[in-house]
Each structure stands twice: as structure tokens, then as C-alpha cells.
C-alpha positions as CSV (number, residue, x, y, z in Angstrom):
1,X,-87.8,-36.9,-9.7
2,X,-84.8,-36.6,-11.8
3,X,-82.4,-38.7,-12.8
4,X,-79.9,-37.6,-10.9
5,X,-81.8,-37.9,-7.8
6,X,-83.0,-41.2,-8.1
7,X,-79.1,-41.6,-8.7
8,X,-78.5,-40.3,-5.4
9,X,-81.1,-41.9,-3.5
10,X,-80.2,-45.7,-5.2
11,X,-76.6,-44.7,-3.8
12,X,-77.7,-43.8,-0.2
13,X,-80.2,-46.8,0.1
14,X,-77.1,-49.2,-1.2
15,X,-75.0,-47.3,1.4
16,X,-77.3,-47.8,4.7
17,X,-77.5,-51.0,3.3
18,X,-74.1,-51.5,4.1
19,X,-74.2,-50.1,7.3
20,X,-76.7,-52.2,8.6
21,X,-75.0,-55.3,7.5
22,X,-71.6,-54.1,9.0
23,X,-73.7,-53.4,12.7
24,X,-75.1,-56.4,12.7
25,X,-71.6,-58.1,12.0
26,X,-70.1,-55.9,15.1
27,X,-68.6,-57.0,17.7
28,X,-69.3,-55.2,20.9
29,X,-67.6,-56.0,24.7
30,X,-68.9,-54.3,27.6
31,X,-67.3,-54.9,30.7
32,X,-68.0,-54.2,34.5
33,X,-66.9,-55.0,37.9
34,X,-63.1,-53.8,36.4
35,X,-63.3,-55.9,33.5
36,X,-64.1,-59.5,35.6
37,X,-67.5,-60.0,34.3
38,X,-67.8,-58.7,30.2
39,X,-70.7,-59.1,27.7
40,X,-70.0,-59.5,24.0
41,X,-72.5,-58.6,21.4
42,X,-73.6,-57.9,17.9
43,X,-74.5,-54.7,16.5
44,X,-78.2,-55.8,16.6
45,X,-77.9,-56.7,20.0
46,X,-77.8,-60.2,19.9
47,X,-75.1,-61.4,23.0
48,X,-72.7,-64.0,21.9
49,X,-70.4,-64.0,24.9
50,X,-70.4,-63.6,28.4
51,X,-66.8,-64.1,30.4
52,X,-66.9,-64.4,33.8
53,X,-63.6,-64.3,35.8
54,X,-63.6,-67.0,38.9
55,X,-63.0,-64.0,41.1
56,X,-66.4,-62.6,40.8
57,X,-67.8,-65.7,41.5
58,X,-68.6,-65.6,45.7
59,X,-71.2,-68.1,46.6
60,X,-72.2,-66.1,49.2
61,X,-73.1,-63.4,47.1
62,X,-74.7,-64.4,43.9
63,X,-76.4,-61.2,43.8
64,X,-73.3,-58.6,43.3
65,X,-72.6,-60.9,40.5
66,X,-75.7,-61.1,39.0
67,X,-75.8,-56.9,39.3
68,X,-72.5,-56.8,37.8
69,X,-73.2,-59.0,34.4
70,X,-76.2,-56.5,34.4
71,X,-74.1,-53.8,34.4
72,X,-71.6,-55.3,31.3
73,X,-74.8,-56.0,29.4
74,X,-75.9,-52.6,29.7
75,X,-72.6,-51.3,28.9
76,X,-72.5,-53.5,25.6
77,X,-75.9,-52.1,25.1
78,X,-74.9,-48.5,24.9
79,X,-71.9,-49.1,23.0
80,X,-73.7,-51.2,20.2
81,X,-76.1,-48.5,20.0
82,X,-73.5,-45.8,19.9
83,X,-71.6,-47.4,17.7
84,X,-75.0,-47.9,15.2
85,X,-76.0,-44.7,15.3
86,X,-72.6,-43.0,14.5
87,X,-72.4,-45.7,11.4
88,X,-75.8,-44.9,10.0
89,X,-75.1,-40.9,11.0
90,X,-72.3,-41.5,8.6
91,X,-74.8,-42.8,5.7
92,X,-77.8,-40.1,6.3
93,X,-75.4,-37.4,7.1
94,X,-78.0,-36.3,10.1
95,X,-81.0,-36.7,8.8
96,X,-83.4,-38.1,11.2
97,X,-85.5,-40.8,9.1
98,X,-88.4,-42.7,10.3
99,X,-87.8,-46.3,11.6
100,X,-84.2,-46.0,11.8
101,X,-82.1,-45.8,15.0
């Protein structure tokens, strides 16, 4: 391999580097139920919120609000994925590499 490739390739594994650190940083809110029951999460999927507005809460029907902070969790899901595969998209340009999202 050349010097200039191994160039390259120390560049791009320093760059999805980055971009893994910044996902896991992110912060991620899904939200259902119009925004009374939302999920926050990392970019590695780890939650770190959930907010809960007293309104969803009916006693008499614990399991609308249990399918509704399944629904926000879902919807942070898809977001944090969304989001990490448009920031590593960014770093490999396309290329579809093994063991990465």
C-alpha cells in the first residue's frame, strides 16, 4: 500500500472515530401520544429520559400508556439510528463496511 493510501485510510479511521464518539454523545427524543409521553436517548441507544405528562396517566387504563411509551421508545429508536447512519454515511461516503451500522 502506498503512502498516500495508508494516509487516507489513517484519516478515515480517525474520522469514524469521531463519529462514533459524537453518536454515542447524541441526544435523541422521541415522542408519542402528541408529545405527552417522550423517550430520550443516546446515540448508542442507551435511554436517559422518559417524561410522562400527568394527562396520560388514567388508572383505568395503564395499558394505552404503557403502548404509548412503547411507541416514543420506538420512535427514539429510529431516530438514533437514522441519525447514526447518516453521520457514519458522512465518514464512508456509502461504502457499506462490515460491522458497521
Amino acid at each position: 500500500m502506498n503512502p498516500q493510501m495508508m494516509n487516507q485510510l489513517r484519516k478515515m479511521q480517525h474520522e469514524m472515530a469521531k463519529a462514533q464518539e459524537e453518536i454515542q454523545s447524541a441526544t435523541i427524543e422521541g415522542a408519542s401520544g402528541g408529545g405527552l409521553v417522550k423517550v430520550t436517548m443516546s446515540g448508542d441507544f442507551r435511554v436517559t429520559k422518559i417524561a410522562i405528562d400527568p394527562k396520560a396517566v388514567d388508572p383505568e387504563d395503564v395499558e394505552t400508556l404503557e403502548d404509548v411509551i412503547i411507541a416514543a421508545f420506538n420512535d427514539a429508536r429510529t431516530k438514533a439510528e437514522e441519525f447514526a447512519a447518516k453521520r457514519m454515511g458522512s465518514v464512508t461516503g456509502g461504502l457499506k463496511i462490515p460491522g458497521m451500522m
